[in-house]
C-alpha positions in Angstrom: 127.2 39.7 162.5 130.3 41.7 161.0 129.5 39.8 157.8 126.2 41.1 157.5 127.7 44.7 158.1 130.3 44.4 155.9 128.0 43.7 152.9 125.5 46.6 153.8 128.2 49.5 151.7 127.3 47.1 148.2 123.5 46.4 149.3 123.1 49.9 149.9 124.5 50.4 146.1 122.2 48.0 144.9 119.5 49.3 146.1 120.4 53.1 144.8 120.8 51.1 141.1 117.9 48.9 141.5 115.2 50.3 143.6 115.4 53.9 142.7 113.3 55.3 139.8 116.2 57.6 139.0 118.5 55.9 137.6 122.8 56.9 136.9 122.3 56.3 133.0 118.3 57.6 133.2 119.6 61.2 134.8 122.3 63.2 135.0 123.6 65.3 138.2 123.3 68.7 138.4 125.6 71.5 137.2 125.6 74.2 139.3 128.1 76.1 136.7 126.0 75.6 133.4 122.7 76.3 134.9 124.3 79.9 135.9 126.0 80.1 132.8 122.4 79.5 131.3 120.3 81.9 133.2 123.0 85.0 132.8 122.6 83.6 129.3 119.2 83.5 129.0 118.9 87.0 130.8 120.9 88.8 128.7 119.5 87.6 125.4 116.4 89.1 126.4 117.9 92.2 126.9 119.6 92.1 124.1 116.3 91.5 122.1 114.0 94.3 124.0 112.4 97.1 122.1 115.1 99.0 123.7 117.6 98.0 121.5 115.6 98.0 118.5 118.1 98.3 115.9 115.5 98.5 113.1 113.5 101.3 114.7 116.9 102.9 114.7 117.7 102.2 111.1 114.7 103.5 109.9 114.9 106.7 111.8 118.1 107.2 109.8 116.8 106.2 106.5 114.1 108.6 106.7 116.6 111.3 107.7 118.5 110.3 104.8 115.5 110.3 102.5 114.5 113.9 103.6 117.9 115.5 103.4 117.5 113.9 99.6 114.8 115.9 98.9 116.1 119.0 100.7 118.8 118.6 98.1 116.7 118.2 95.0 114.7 121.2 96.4 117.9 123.3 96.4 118.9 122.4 93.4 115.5 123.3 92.1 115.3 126.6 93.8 118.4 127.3 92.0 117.5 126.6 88.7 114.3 128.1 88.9 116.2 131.7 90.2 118.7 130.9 87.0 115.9 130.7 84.7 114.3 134.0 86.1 116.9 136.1 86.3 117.4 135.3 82.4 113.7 134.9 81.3 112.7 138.6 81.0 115.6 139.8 79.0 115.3 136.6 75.9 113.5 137.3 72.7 109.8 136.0 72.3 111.2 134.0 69.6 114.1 132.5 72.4 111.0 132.0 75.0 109.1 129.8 72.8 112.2 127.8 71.2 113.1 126.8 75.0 109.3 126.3 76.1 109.0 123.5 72.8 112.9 122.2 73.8 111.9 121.5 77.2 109.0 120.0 76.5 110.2 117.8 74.0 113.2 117.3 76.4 110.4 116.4 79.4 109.2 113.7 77.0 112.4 112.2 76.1 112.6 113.1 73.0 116.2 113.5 72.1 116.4 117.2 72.7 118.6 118.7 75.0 117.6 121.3 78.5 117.4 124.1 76.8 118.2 126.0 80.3 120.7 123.6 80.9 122.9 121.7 78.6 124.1 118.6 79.1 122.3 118.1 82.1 120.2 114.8 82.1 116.8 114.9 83.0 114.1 112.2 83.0 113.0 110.8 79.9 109.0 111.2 80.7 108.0 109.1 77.7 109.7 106.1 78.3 108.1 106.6 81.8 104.7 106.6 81.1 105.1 103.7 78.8 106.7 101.9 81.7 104.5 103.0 84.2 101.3 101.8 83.0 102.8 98.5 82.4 104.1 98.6 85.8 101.0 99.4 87.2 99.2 96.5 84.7 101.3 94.1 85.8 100.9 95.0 89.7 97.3 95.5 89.8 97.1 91.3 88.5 99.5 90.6 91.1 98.0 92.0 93.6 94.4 90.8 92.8 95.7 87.3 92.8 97.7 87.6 96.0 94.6 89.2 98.1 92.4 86.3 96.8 95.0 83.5 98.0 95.5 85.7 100.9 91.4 85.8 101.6 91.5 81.9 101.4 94.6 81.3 103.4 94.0 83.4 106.3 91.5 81.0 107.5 92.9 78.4 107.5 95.7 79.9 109.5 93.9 80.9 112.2 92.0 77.4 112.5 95.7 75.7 112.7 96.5 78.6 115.7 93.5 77.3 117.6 94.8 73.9 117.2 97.8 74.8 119.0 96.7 76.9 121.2 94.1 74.4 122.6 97.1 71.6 122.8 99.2 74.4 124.5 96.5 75.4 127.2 95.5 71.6 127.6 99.3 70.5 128.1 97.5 67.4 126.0 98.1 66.5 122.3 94.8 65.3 121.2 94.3 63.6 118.2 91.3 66.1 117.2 94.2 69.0 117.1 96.7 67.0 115.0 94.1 66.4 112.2 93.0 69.5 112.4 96.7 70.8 111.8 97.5 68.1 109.0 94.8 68.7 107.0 94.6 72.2 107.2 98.1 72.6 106.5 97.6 70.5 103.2 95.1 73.5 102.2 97.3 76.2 102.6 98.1 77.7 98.7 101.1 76.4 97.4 102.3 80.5 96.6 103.0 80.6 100.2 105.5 77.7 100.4 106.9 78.9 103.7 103.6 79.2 105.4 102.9 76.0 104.2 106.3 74.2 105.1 106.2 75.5 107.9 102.1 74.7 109.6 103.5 71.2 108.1 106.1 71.0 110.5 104.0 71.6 113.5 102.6 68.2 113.4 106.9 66.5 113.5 106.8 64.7 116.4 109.8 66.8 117.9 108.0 69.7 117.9 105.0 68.3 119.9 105.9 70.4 123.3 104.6 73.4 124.5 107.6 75.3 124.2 108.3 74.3 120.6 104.6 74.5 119.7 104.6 77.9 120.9 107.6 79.2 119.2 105.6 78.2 115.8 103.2 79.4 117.0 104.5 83.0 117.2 106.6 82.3 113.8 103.1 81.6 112.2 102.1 85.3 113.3 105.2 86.3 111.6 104.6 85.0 108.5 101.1 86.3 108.2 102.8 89.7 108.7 105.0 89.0 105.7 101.7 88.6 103.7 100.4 91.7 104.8 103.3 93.6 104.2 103.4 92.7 100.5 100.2 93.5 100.1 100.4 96.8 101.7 103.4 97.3 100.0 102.2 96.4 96.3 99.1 98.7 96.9 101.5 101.5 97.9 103.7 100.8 94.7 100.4 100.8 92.7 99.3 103.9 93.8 102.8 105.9 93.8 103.0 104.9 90.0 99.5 106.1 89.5 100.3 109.0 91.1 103.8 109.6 89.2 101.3 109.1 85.6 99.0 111.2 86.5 101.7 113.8 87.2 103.0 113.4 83.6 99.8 114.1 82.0 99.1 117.2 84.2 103.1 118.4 83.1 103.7 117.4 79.3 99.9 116.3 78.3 100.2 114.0 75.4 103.3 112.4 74.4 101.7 111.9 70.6 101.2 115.8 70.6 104.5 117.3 69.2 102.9 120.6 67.6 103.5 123.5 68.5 102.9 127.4 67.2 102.9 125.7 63.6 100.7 124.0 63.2 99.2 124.6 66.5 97.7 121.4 68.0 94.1 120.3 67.2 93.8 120.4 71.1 96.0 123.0 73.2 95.5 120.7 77.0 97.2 117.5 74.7 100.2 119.5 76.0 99.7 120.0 79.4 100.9 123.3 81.1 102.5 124.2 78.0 99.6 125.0 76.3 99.5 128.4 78.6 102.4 129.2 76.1 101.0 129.2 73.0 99.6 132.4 73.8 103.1 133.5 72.7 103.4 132.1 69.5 102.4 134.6 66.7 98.9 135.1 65.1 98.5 135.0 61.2 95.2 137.5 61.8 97.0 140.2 63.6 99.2 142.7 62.5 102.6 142.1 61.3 105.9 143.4 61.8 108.9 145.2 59.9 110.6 141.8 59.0 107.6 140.3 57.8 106.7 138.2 60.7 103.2 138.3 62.8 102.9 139.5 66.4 101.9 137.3 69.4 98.8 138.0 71.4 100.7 140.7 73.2 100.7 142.3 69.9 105.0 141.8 70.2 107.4 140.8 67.0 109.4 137.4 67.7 112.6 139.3 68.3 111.1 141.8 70.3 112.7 140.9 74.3 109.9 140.2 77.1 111.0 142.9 79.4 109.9 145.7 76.3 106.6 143.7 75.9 105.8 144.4 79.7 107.2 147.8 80.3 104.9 148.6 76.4 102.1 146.8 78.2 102.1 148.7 82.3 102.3 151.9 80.4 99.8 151.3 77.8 97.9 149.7 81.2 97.2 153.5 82.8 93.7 154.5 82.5 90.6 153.5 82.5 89.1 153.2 78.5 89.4 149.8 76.8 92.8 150.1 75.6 93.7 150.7 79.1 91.9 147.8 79.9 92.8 145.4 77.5 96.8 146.3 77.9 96.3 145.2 81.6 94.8 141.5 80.9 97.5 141.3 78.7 99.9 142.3 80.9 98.7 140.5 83.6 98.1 136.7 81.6 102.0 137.8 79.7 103.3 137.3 83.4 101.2 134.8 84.3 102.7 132.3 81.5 106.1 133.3 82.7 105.1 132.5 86.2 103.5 128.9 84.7 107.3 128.2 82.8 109.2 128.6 86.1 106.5 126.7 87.5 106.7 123.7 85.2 110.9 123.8 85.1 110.9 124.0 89.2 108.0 123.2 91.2 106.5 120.7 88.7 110.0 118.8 87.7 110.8 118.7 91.4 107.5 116.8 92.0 108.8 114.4 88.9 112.0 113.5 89.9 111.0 113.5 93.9 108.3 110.7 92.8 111.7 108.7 92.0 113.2 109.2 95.3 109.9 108.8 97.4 110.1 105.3 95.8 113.5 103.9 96.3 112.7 105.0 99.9 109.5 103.0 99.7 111.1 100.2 99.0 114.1 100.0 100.8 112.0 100.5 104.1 110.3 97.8 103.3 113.5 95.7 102.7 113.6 97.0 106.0 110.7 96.3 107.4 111.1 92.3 106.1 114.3 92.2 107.6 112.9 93.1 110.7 110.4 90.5 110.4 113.3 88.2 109.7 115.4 88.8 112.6 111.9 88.8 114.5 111.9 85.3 113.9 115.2 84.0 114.0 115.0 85.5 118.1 111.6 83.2 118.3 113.8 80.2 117.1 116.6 80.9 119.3 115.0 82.2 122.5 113.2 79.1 122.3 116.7 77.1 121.9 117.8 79.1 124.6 115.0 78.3 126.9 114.7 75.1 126.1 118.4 74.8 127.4 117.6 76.6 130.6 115.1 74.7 131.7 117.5 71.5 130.5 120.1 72.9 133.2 117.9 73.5 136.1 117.1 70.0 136.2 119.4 67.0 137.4 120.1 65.4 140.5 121.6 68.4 142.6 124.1 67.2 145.9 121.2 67.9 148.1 119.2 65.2 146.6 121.7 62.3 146.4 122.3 62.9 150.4 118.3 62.2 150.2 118.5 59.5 148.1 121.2 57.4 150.5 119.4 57.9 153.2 116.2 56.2 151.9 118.4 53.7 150.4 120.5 52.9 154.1 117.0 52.9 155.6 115.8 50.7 153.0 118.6 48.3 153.7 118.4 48.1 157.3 114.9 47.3 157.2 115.6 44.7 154.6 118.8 43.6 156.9 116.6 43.6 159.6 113.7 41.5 158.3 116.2 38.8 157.3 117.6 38.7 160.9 114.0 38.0 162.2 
């Protein structure tokens, strides 16, 4: 009798090794200390990763601040100018007026000419521009026609390898239907996409055939589709702020084959833009001609004659009522109009030039931005999903609790096996 109790300690073992479906090499016991570890863990990541912390939304708040106080300093600097220029404009000879108005046109265009307002100061070379510009816009309208066509085919087939998943994720069953669905949809998507492709390919690796995995590519599928779309958007917005910038050239300088001026005139004054308001000024072979032999503008004024004696000749000639009257007041009134159109074209008009430039650099760095996002959008997909994965890893095991359940099953097993041999 003490024989057969002495041997129930080992047959009790025995049985825990033998009999029970969980074995010591099959499962491991529970840690108490990792599993906290893991759910603080797992906790904090998410808080880490919550719209609330957005870093992005943050760093495009101050890129935008950045780009505005740009502008407010190129719209200073214009101001400036523009108050330079007028405080000078009136008291310059007609002859000095249209010198600077050809100079800065020819300097607009890139022509090798210096600012006549301001030397040495560089300013853009608006011929080279326009060149580059259209081809710019050539070579982004083909890019963009092809990449909306792959786009319209690959979108499709996209959404049909989502369902897929989906459908093995809500079943919690992989069914062969769904994996040849993925495979051979995966096989279509256009090679120009290499990571969307790589990636629908590696949804079918056996390692990734579990819900959580299949629903973290899932999710980085989404992500990549947003990629697309943001090139897209982002190539129709780069079309469209060079068309823009183009258009803007022509309405400034006109032609950059014109290069006449007063003589010869040009076959067609608007092939110079808003400098053909100044030709106005140059002088006129059928009017009357002055003491040094030269002929007056068409404010009936001699090339050396200074702006501010053309006006005060033309408000006083201005005072009455009979044709002279009249006449001296459109003149007076289109004379101060050009000089408005000049200040125009060296301020307002140049600021719209050179603010094209920055609105683009700030174009494209928010969309850096903006894919960088998408990036670090993804790489939390990948490791959440590591992290969950370990989480859910560390609340299993064989906690305390259940090996106390375990040796009791086995001692009862035992004595009823003890006991049957006894009988």
């Amino acid at each position: 009798m003490k024989k057969g109790v002495g041997i129930l300690p080992g047959f009790v073992l025995l049985i825990l090794v033998l009999g029970c479906d969980i074995c010591s090499w099959a499962q491991r016991l529970h840690d108490s200390t990792a599993d906290q570890l893991m759910q603080t863990t797992e906790t904090r990541f998410k808080e880490l990763t919550a719209k609330d912390h957005d870093a992005f939304a943050a760093a495009a708040d101050n890129l935008k601040s950045i780009h505005e106080h740009d502008l407010d300093i190129l719209r200073e600097k214009n101001v400036a100018k523009v108050n330079a220029v007028i405080n000078r404009l009136p008291f310059q000879t007609w002859q000095r007026f249209l010198d600077r108005a050809r100079l800065k046109r020819r300097q607009l265009l890139g022509l090798g000419a210096q600012d006549p307002d301001f030397p040495g100061e560089s300013e853009p070379d608006l011929k080279q521009a326009r060149d580059q510009t259209n081809k710019n816009i050539e070579n982004l309208s083909k890019e963009l026609t092809s990449a909306q066509a792959e786009a319209e085919k690959t979108l499709p087939i996209v959404g049909d390898i989502e369902k897929a998943i989906q459908n093995i994720i809500a079943s919690g069953k992989i069914g062969q239907a769904d994996l040849e669905t993925i495979k051979s949809e995966a096989q279509k998507v256009p090679n120009v996409f290499s990571s969307l492709k790589s990636l629908a390919n590696s949804v079918t690796q056996p390692e990734g055939l579990t819900p959580l995995i299949l629903d973290a590519r899932l999710r980085r599928l989404k992500i990549e589709q947003e990629r697309i779309d943001l090139r897209l958007e982002y190539k129709r917005s780069e079309i469209q702020a060079l068309t823009d910038l183009r258009d803007r050239i022509a309405i400034v300088v006109g032609d950059p084959a014109e290069t006449g001026w007063c003589d010869p005139a040009p076959a067609e004054a608007s092939n110079l833009g808003l400098f053909r308001y100044f030709l106005s000024a140059c002088p006129k072979p059928a009017l009357a001609t002055c003491r040094e032999g030269s002929n007056v503008n068409g404010y009936g004024a001699c090339p050396k004659e200074k702006i501010i004696t053309t006006i005060a000749s033309l408000a006083k000639a201005s005072h009455g009522f009979d044709e002279d009257a009249l006449g001296a007041r459109e003149g007076l009134t289109d004379l101060l109009s050009i000089l408005g159109f000049y200040t125009s074209t060296i301020g307002t008009q140049q600021f719209l030039l050179e603010s094209a430039d920055i609105e683009q650099q700030y174009s494209a760095t928010l969309f850096q931005l903006r894919m960088l996002e998408l990036d670090s959008e993804e790489h939390v997909i990948m490791l959440g999903a590591g992290i969950d994965g370990l989480a859910i890893y560390e609340k299993g095991g064989i906690r305390s609790e259940d090996m106390g359940h375990l040796i009791q099953a086995a001692q009862a097993a035992a004595v009823a096996a003890i006991a049957g041999r006894s009988k």
